[in-house]
N, C-alpha and C positions, 0 to 999 in steps of 0.2 A: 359430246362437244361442249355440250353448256357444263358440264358437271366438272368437265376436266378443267376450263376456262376457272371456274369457280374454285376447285380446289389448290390453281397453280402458285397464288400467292401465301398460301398456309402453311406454314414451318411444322412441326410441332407442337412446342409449349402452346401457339397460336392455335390449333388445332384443339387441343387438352383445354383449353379456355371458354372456347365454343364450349367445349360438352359439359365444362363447368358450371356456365351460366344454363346450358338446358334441361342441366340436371336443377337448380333454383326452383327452375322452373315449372317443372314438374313433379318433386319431391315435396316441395313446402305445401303446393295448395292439395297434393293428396294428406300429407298430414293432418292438414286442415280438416279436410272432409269428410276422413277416414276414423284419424283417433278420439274419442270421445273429448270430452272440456275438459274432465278431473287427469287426462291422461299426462304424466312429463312429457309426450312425442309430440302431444296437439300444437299444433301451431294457431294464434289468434288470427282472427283476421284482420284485426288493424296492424297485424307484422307483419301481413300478406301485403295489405295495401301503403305501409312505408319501403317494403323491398318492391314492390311496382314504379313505387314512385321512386327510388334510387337504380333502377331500372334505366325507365323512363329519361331520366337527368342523365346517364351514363351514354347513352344514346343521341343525345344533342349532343355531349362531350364528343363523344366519334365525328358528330357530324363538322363541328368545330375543327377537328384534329382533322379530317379529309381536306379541309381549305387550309387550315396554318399550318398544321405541321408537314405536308407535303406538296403544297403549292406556294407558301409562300405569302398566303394572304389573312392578313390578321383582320379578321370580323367582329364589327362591336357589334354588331346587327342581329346574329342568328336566335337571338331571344323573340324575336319577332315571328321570322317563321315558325318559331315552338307556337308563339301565341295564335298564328294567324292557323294552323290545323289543329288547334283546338277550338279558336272561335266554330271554326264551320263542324268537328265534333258535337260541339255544348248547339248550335242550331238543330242538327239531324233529333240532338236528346229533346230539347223543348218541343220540337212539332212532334212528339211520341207524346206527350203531358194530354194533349186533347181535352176534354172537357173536364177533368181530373184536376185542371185549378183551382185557384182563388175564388177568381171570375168564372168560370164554368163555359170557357166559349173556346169551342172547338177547334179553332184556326189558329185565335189570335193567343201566342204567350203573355203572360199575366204582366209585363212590363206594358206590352202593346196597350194591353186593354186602356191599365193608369193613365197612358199617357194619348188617350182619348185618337188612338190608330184607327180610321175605320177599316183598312184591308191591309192585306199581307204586303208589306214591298216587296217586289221582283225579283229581288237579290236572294229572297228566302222560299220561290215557290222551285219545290225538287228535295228540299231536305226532309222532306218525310219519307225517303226511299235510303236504305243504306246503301245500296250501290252508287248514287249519284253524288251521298255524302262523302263516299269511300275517294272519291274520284277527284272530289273539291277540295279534299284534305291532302292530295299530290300538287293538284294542278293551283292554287291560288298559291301557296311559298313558292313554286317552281316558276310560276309566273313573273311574281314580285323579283326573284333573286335574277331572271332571263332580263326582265327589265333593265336592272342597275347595273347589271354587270354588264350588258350590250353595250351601252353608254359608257360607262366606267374605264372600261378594258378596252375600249376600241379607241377611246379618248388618254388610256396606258397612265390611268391614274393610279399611283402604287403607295405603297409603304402609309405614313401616318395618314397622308390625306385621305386616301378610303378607308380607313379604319375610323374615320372622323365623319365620313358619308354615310357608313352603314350605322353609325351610330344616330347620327343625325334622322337619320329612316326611320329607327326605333322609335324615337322619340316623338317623332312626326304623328306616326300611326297613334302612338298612345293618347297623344292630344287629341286626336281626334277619335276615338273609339270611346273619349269618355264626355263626345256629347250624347246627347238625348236622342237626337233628330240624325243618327246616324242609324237610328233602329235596329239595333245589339244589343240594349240594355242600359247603355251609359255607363255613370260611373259602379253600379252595381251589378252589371253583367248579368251571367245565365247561370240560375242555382234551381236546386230542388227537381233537378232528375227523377224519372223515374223508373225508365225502362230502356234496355237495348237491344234492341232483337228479340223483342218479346219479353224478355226476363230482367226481371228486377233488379237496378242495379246496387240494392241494398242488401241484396240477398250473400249471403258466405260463398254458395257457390258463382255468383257471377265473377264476387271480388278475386276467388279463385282461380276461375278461366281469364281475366285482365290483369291478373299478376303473369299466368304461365303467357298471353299474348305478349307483354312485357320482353317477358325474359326472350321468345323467341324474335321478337320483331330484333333485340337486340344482336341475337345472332347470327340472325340471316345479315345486319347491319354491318357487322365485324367481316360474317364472308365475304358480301360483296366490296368493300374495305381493300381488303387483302387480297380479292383479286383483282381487282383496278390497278391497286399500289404494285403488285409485282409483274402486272404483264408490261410491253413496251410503251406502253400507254403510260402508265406509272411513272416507268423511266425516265419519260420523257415531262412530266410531270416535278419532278424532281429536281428538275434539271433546270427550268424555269426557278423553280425557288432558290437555285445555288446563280443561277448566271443566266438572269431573263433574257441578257442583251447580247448575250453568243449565243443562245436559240433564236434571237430573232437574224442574227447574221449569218447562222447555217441555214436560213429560210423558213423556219419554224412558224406556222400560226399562232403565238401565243396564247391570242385571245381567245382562241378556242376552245384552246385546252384549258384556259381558267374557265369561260363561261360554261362548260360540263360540268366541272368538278363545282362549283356554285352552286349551280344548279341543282344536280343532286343530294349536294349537303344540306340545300334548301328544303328538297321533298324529305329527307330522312329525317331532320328537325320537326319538320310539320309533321311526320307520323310518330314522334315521339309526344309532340304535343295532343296531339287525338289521344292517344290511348291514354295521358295523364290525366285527361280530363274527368271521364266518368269514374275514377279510383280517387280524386279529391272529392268532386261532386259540386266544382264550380269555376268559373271563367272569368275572368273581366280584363278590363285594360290596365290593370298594375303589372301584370306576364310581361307585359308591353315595356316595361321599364329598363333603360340602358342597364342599369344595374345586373339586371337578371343575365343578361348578356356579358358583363363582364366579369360577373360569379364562371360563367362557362369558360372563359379563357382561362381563367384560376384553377380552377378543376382540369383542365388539358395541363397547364405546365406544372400543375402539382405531381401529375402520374407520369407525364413526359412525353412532350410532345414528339410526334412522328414515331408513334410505337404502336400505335393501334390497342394495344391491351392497356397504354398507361391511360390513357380518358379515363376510361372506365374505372380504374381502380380510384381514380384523383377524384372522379364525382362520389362515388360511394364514401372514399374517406373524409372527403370536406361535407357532403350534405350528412354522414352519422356527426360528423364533430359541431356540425350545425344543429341537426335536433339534439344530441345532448346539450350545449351550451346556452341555447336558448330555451333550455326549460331551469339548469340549473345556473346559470350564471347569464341572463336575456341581457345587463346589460354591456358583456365584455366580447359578446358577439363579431361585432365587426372589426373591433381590434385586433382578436385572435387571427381572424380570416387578413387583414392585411398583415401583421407579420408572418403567418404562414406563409404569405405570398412574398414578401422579403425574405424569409430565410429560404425559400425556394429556389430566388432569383441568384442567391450572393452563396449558396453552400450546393443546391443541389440543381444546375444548369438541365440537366437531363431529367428530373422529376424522380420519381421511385421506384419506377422502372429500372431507371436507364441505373442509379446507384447499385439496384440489383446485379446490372448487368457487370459493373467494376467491380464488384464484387466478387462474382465469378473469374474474372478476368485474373483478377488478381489469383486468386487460388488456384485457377488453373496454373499459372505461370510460377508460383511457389514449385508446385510438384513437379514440373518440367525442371526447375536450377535445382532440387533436391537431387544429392548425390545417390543415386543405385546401391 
């Protein structure tokens, strides 16, 4: 039942994409582990840990594209819940640190100590358990996003003004995540990891199993995706984004069907933000930044919105053209990334996907007028 559920929204190429990314996934870091250094097959591990992290970003993209491109809701915000399951990530990693500081004190992370903490705040006792961190990393973005959008959508705030709220959200949080006395680290957050489940997260093979966790989280993210989007649920989803105000006049809850789809975009951002965390190997409140949120809408309509495969391809080709440019040309960076985003908006409406897909279109319909 759950399996059929799961596969009914999967076409094909959709299908072939899955197994593209879990082949990533499991090809690279055997490379890695398998072929020697001097070997051409070897793969390094800092191209383990940039395909994690194009992963990772590819993943928020999805998460991005389950609220705009099929509900209708343009999110400045979802940077946040990236940041906010990785904050409680980078927590679970520092109460592993243990007496292996600075400071040498068992309990308290080495920021606590500086900043003369005598005991743990409240908020932090449970993250030395990975299960309860696993748990914090769904339930705190799924909270925040249950939040805003109860409010939000029951009060049928739409179009620029929520995009102007969950921006405003971002920004909020980041203000405040870069005091002192919010006990997170401040303005320099949580760095110098050392362990996750026992094992090192310096080591080749961990960066190995958090690149293949990557690539899978990303997969199960696209299935469940595509089975949302194509069952009636979807439908009806869709349908809110073409014509909110004839679903609410055939009786339709709207709100509800946004505050889901919210919701979950919320938890699937914050487990993208978790697993990005220990493959950088640090956290703070700059994640936090509208910016970083509106990099993710750029990456959704680069690859084409409401496609499910374009996020992904749009994060991957804006964050390589991002670390190529900003190592050989750092300061033509954001230039490039807005008129990418203009020539996007003014040539390619659908992203590069969707160009793909006229493409086909077109050549199919060649063959069909060619005379026999």
């Amino acid at each position: 039942m759950i399996t059929r559920f799961l596969l009914q929204g999967m076409d094909r190429g959709l299908r072939l994409f899955v197994l593209l990314v879990l082949a990533i996934g499991i090809v690279l870091p055997l490379l890695n582990q398998l072929m020697p250094p001097g070997s051409a097959l070897h793969v390094p591990s800092w191209v383990l840990q940039l395909i994690g992290k194009y992963l990772c970003y590819a993943l928020l993209a999805l998460a991005v594209d389950l609220v705009w491109g099929f509900c209708g809701i343009l999110s400045l915000g979802h940077g946040a819940f990236f940041a906010l399951g990785g904050y409680c990530m980078g927590m679970y990693l520092m109460r592993q640190i243990g007496s292996r500081g600075v400071y040498g004190n068992p309990v308290l992370p080495d920021f606590m100590v500086f900043l003369n903490y005598k005991e743990l705040p409240w908020f932090w006792h449970g993250f030395d358990q990975f299960w309860f961190a696993a748990i914090m990393i769904f339930l705190v973005p799924s909270l925040l996003a249950f939040a805003l959008g109860w409010f939000a959508f029951r009060s049928r705030v739409t179009g620029v003004y929520l995009s102007i709220i969950t921006q405003a959200m971002t920004f909020a949080l980041m203000l405040a995540f870069f005091r002192n006395d919010m006990g997170l680290g401040g303005n320099n957050g949580m760095t110098d990891f050392k362990d996750i489940l026992g094992f090192s997260v310096q080591a080749d093979s961990t960066r190995a199993v958090l690149c293949f966790a990557s690539a899978f989280a990303l997969a199960l993210g696209l299935v469940i995706s595509a089975a949302i989007v194509g069952s009636r649920f979807g439908k009806a989803l869709t349908a809110v984004r073409d014509a909110e105000s004839r679903m609410r006049f055939l009786g339709y809850r709207v709100e509800g069907y946004k505050l889901f789809v919210f919701v979950l975009s919320a938890a699937m951002a914050g487990l993208a933000g978790a697993i990005y965390v220990p493959q950088v190997g640090i956290i703070n409140p700059g994640e936090f930044s509208p910016a970083n949120s509106i990099e993710a809408v750029i990456w959704v309509a680069v690859g084409g919105r409401g496609t499910l495969i374009g996020p992904v391809i749009g994060a991957v080709i804006v964050n390589f053209g991002k670390t190529w440019l900003t190592g050989a040309l750092p300061e033509v960076w954001l230039f490039a990334l807005g008129a990418m985003f203009i020539a996007v908006t003014l040539f390619l409406p659908k992203g590069v996907v969707g160009l793909w897909s006229q493409i086909r279109t077109r050549g199919a319909t060649r063959k069909a007028r060619a005379p026999a």
